[in-house]
C-alpha positions as CSV (number, residue, x, y, z in Angstrom):
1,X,83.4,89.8,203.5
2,X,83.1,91.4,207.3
3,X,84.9,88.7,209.7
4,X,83.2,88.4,212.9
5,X,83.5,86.5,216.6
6,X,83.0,82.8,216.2
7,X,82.2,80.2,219.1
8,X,83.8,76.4,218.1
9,X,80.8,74.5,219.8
10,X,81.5,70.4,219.7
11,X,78.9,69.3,217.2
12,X,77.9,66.6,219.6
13,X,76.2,69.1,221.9
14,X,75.7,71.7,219.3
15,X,72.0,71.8,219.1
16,X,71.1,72.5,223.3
17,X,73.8,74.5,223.5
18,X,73.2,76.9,220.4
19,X,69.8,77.1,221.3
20,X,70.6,78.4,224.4
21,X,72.6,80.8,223.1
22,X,70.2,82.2,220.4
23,X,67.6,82.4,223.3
24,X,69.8,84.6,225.5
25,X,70.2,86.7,222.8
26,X,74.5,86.4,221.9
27,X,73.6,84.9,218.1
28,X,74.5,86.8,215.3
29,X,71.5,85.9,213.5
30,X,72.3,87.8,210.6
31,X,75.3,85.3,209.8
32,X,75.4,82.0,208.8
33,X,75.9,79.0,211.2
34,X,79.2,76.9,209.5
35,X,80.9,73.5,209.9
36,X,84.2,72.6,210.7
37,X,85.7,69.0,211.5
38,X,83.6,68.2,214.8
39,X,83.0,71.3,215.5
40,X,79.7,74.1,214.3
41,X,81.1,77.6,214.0
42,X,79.0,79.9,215.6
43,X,79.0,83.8,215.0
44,X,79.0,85.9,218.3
45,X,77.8,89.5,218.7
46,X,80.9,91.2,219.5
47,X,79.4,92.6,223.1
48,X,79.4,89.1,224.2
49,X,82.2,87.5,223.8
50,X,83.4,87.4,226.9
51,X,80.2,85.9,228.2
52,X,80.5,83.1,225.6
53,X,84.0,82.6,226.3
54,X,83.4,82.0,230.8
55,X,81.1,79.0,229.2
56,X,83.7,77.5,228.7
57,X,84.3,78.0,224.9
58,X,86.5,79.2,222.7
59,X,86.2,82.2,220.3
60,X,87.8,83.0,217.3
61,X,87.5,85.4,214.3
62,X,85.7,84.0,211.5
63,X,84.0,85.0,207.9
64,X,80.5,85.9,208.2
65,X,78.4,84.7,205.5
66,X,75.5,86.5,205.4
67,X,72.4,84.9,205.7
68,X,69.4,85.6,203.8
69,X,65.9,86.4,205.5
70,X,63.9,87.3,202.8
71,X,62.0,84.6,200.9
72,X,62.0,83.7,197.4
73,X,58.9,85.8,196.0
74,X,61.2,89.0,198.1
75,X,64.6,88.0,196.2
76,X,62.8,87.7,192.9
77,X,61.2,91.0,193.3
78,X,65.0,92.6,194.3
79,X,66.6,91.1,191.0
80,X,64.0,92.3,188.9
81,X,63.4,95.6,190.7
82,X,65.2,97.3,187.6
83,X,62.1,96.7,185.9
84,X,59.4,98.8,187.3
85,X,57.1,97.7,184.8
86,X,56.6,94.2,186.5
87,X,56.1,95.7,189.7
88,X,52.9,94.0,190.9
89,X,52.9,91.2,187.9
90,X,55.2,88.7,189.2
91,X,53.9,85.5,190.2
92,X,54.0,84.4,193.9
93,X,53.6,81.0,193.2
94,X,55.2,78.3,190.7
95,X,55.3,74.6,190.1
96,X,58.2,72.5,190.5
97,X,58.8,69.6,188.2
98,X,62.1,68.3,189.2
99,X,64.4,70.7,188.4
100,X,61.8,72.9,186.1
101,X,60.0,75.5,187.3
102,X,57.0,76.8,185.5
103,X,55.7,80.6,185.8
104,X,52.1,81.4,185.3
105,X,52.4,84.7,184.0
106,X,50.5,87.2,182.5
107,X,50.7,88.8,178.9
108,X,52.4,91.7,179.9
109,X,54.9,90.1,180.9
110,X,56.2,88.6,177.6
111,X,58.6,91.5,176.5
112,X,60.8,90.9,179.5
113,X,60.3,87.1,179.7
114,X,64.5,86.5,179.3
115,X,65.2,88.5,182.8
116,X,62.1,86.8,184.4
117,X,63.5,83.6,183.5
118,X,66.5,84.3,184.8
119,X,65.5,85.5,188.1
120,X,63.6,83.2,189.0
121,X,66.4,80.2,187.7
122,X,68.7,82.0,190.0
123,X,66.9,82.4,193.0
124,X,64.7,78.9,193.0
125,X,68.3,77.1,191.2
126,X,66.2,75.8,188.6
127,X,68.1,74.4,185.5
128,X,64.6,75.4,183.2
129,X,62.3,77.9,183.7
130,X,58.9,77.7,181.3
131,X,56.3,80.5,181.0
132,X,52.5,79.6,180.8
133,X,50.8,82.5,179.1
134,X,48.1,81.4,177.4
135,X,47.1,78.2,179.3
136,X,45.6,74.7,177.3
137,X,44.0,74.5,174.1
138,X,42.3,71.8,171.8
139,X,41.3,68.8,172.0
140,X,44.7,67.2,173.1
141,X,45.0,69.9,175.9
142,X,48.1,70.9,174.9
143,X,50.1,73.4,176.9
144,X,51.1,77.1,175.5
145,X,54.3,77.1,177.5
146,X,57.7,78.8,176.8
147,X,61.1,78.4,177.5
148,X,62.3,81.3,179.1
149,X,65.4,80.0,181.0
150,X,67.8,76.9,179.9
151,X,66.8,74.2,177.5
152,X,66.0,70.6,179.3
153,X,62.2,70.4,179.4
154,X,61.3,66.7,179.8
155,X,61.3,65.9,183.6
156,X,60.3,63.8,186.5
157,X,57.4,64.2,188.4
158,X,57.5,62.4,192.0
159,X,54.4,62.3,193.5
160,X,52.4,59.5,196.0
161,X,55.4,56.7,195.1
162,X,54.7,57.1,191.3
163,X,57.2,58.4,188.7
164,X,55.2,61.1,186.1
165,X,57.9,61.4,183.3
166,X,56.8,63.8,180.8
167,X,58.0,67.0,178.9
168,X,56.0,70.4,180.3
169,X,56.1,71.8,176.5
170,X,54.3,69.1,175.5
171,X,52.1,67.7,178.0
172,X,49.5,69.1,180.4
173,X,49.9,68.1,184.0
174,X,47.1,69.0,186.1
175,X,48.6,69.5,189.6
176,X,45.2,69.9,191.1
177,X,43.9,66.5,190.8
178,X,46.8,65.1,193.5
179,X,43.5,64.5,195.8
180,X,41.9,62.6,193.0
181,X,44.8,60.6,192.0
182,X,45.5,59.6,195.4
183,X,41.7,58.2,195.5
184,X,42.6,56.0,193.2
185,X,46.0,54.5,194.7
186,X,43.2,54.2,197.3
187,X,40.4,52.2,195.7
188,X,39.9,48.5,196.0
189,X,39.8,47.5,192.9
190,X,41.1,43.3,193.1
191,X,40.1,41.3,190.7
192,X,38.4,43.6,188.1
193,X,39.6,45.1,184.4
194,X,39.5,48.7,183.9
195,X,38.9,51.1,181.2
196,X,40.9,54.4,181.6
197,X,39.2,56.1,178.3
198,X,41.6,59.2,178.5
199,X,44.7,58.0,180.1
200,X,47.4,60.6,179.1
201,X,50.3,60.1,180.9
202,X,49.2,57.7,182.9
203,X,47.5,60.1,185.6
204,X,44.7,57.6,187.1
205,X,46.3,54.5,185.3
206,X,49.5,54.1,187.5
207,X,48.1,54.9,190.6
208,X,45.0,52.2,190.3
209,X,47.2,49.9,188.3
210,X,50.1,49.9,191.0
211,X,48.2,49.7,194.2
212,X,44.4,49.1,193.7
213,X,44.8,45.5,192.8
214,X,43.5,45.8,189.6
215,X,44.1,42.9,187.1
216,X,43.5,44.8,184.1
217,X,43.5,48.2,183.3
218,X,43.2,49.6,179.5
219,X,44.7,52.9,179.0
220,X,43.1,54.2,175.9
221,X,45.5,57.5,174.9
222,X,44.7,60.1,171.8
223,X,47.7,62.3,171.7
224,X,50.2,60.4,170.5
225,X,53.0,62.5,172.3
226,X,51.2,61.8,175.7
227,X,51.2,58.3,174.4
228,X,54.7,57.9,174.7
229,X,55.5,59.3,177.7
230,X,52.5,56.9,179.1
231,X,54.3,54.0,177.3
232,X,57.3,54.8,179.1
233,X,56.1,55.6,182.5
234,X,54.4,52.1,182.7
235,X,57.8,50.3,182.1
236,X,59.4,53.1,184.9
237,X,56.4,52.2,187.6
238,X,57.0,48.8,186.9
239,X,53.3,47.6,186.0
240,X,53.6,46.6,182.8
241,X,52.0,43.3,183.6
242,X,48.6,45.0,184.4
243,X,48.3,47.9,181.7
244,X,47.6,47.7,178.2
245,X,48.6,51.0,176.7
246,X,46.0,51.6,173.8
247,X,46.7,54.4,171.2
248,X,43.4,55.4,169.4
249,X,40.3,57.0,170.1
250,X,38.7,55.2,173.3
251,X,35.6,54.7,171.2
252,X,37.2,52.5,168.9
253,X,37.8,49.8,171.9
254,X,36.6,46.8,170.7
255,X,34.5,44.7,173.2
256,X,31.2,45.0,174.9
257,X,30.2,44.1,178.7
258,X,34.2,43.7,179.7
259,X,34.8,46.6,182.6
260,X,34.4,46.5,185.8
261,X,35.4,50.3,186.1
262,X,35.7,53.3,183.9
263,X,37.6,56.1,184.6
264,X,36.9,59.3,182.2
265,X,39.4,62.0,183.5
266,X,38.2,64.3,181.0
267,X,36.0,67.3,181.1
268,X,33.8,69.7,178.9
269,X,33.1,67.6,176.2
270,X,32.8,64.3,178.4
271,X,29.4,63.7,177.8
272,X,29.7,62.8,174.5
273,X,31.8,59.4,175.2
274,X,29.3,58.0,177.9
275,X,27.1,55.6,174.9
276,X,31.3,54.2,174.4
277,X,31.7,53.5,178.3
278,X,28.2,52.0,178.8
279,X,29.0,49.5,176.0
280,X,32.0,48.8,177.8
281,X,30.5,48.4,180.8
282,X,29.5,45.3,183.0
283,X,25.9,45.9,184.5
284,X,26.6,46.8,188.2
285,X,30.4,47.8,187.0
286,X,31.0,52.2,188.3
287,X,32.2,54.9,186.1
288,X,34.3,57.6,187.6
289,X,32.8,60.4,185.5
290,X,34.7,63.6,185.1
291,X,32.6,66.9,184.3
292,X,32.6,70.7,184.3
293,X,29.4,72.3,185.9
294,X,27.8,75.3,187.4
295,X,28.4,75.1,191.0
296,X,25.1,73.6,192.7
297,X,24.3,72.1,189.3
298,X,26.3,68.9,189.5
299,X,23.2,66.5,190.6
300,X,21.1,67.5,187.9
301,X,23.4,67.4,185.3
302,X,25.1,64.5,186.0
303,X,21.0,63.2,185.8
304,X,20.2,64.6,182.5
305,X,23.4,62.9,181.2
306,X,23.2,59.1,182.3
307,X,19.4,59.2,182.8
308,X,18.4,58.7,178.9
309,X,20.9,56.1,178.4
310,X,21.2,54.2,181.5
311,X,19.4,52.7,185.1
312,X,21.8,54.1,187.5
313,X,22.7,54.9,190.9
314,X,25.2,57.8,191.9
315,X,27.5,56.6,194.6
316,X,28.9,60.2,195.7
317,X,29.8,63.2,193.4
318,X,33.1,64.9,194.6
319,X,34.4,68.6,194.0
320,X,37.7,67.6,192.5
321,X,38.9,71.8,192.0
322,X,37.7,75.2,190.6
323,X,37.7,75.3,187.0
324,X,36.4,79.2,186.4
325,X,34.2,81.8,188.4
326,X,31.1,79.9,189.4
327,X,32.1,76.2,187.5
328,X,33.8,73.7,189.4
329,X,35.4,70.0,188.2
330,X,33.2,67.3,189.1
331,X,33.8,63.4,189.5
332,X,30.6,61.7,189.7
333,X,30.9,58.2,190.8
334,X,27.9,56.0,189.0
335,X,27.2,52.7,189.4
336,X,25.2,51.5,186.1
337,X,22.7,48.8,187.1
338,X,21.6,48.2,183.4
339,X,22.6,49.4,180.2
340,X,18.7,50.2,179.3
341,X,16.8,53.3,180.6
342,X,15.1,53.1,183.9
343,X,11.3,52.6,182.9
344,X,9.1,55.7,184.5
């Protein structure tokens, strides 16, 4: 390690004073700013320490840990660089859960996933690093991911003062409904019972159930891992006295006429459970109906789905993210003003 000229700067003035000296240019900006007792250890290009010292402050020799400039995506790319067949592949984003970090990555990356692991648990001080190859399949959505760095997989997810616990292997998180489940922390919803037909983890259920002022909310859950982790993450968000976890297929919810408010976070196939939420529903009562559709398409669609079943009146459609080239993900907000069909 080089030692270089250090200026002891009284840490009570530190920030004016260092900032003045960065801005007439006597910083060693190449070397790390360091602490010691009440004073910050500044390093001094060696031309000026003469200046430095007829301010009035002293100058001594000091290590000079080298800082480094070059951000993540850069130091990934340097400790991988032996590898010329990623060059170009490497993700330059990743998703933080806690201390996990998951890759999207694509399939030619698999025969070196170990190093990539690696890296990037080096450089982003991750204690797991998971792979996502092939993306979600079935009905559960379950995740393809892989371990490719450490072993601890179930985390915590902080996000808009709820606590997501769940384990990435395992369970899908979609990170680009935050908008969506921040809508819901939003909504007013005093007083009424809610359906969440496909709750999972609890994605829409915590945030409505925690702040809405909801007095009721079902949370109907399929997948029985999911199940548990929503279980669990209703005792940690402390609303156990407004959710009912259900386990089961939502359209074996008993009851007709009860909700106030449906929520069906699910998409593709979605259509298929709207006769089970209008049974559920109170007449005037709003379904928040999630959807794939061609972009432009939504209106329509979202017609020729409630229209044969239903009198209805669509309170706003929202774009909630892309889903795939041309296809977005939908939330159509419908109030049902009868369970009949409107007559022509």
């Amino acid at each position: 390690m080089r030692r270089v000229p250090v200026a002891s700067i009284p840490s009570a003035e530190a920030g004016p004073v260092i900032r003045d000296l960065m801005s007439r240019g006597l910083v060693d900006i190449h070397a790390k700013i360091s602490k010691e007792g009440d004073f910050r250890m500044v390093p001094i290009l060696p031309e000026h320490v003469a200046e430095v010292e007829s301010m009035g402050y002293e100058v001594s020799e000091g290590d000079a840990h080298t800082l480094d400039r070059r951000s993540p995506q850069e130091r990934v790319a340097a400790e991988l660089s032996g590898i010329p067949e990623l060059g170009g592949m490497l993700p330059d984003h990743w998703e933080f859960v806690g201390d996990i970090v998951i890759l999207k990555l694509r399939p030619e990356c698999e025969p070196y996933l170990g190093e990539i692991g690696d890296a990037y648990a080096r450089v982003l001080r991750a204690k797991t690093v998971c792979a996502d190859v092939h993306g979600v399949s079935g009905e559960f959505r379950r995740p393809s991911m892989r371990v490719i760095h450490g072993t601890e997989t179930e985390s915590v997810r902080l996000e808009n003062g709820i606590r997501y616990g769940f384990d990435v292997t395992k369970v899908m998180f979609a990170s680009g409904n935050t908008d969506e489940r921040m809508r819901m922390r939003r909504l007013d919803c005093s007083g009424e019972t809610v359906v969440d037909m496909f709750a999972g983890i609890g994605y829409f259920t915590l945030p409505l159930a925690k702040f809405s002022g909801a007095r009721r909310v079902f949370a109907c859950e399929k997948n029985p891992e999911s199940y548990r982790f929503l279980v669990r993450n209703v005792a940690d968000n402390e609303v156990g006295d407004v959710v009912i976890p259900m386990l089961g297929d939502n359209r074996s919810i008993p009851g007709r006429a009860f909700a106030d408010r449906i929520l069906m976070g699910y998409v593709q196939t979605t259509s298929e459970f709207v006769p089970a939420a209008l049974r559920m529903i109170r007449e005037g009562g709003v379904i928040h109906y999630h959807d794939t559709f061609y972009v432009g398409e939504q209106d329509r669609r979202v017609d020729e789905i409630f229209s044969p079943l239903c009198d209805y009146e669509v309170l706003g459609i929202r774009e909630v993210k892309s889903f795939a080239p041309s296809v977005s993900h939908y939330v159509a907000d419908v109030r049902i003003l009868s369970r009949s069909p409107r007559t022509p």
